[in-house]
N, C-alpha and C positions, 0 to 999 in steps of 0.2 A: 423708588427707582424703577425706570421702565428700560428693558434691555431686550433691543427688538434686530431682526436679521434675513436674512432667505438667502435664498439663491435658483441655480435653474441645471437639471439635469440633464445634459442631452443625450441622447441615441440608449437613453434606460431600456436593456435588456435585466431580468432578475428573472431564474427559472425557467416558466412558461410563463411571462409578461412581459411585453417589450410596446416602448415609446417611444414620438419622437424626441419630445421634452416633456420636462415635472417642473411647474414653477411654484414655487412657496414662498411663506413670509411667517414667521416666527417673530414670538413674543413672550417676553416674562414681565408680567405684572401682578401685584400681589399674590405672588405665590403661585400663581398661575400660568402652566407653560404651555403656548397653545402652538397649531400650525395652520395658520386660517391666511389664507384660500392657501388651499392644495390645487392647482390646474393641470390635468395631463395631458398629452394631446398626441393622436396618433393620424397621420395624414390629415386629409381637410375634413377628416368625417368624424373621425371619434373625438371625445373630449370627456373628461371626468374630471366632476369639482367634487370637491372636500375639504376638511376640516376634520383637527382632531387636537386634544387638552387634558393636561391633566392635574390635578392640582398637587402640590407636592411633598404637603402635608397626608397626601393620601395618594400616593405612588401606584399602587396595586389598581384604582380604577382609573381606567381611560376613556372617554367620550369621543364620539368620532361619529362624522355624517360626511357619506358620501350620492350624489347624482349622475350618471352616466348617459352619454346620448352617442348612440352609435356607434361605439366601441366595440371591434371587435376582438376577441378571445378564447385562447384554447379550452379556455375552461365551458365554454358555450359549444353550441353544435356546429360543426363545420361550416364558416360559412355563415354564421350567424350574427347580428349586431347585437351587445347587451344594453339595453335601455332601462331608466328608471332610476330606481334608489333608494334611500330610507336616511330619514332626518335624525334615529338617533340608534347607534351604535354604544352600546357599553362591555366593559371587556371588564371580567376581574380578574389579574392576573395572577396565578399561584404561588403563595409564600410556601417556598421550597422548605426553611427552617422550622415550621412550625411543626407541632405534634397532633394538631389539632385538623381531623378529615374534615372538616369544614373549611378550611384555610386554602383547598385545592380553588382553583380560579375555575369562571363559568362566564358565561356570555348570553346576550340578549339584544333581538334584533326586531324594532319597533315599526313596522311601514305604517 
């Protein structure tokens, strides 16, 4: 069974990030749940794709690529465009239950 979805967010404010829309498209197939293409788009300048999946037999790692062009952000210098990207994103995320100090989640960022 293939169970597939998206939608479109407009006027995304979150924190210091704000867009004009977020369009996505969702999928689960074999155990697999992804969100391919992520599209954000800020006036006629900025735009950021991505992608991100995870599989759900193993919940704790996420995969995720994103590329930006012209985006601008607080998180950048005033005034700044963020350009670029990186093709693979992995996130482990921390099993809070565990007793085991290895079980804390970590991150890694491949350009």
């Amino acid at each position: 069974m293939i169970v597939t979805g998206g939608g479109t967010i407009e006027n995304l404010a979150a924190s210091h990030f704000a867009a004009d829309a977020a369009d996505f498209r969702t999928t689960l197939k074999d155990g697999v749940f992804s969100v391919d293409p992520i599209r954000v788009r800020r006036g006629s300048y900025g735009r950021i794709d991505g992608k991100t999946s995870l599989a759900l037999g193993e919940w704790r790692r996420v995969n995720a690529a994103r590329n930006s062009r012209s985006f601008r952000s607080i998180w950048a210098r005033p005034g700044a465009a963020v350009d670029g990207g990186t093709n693979d994103i992995a996130v482990m995320l921390a099993d809070a239950k565990s007793a085991d100090p290895l079980a804390a989640g970590s991150g890694s960022i491949r350009i």
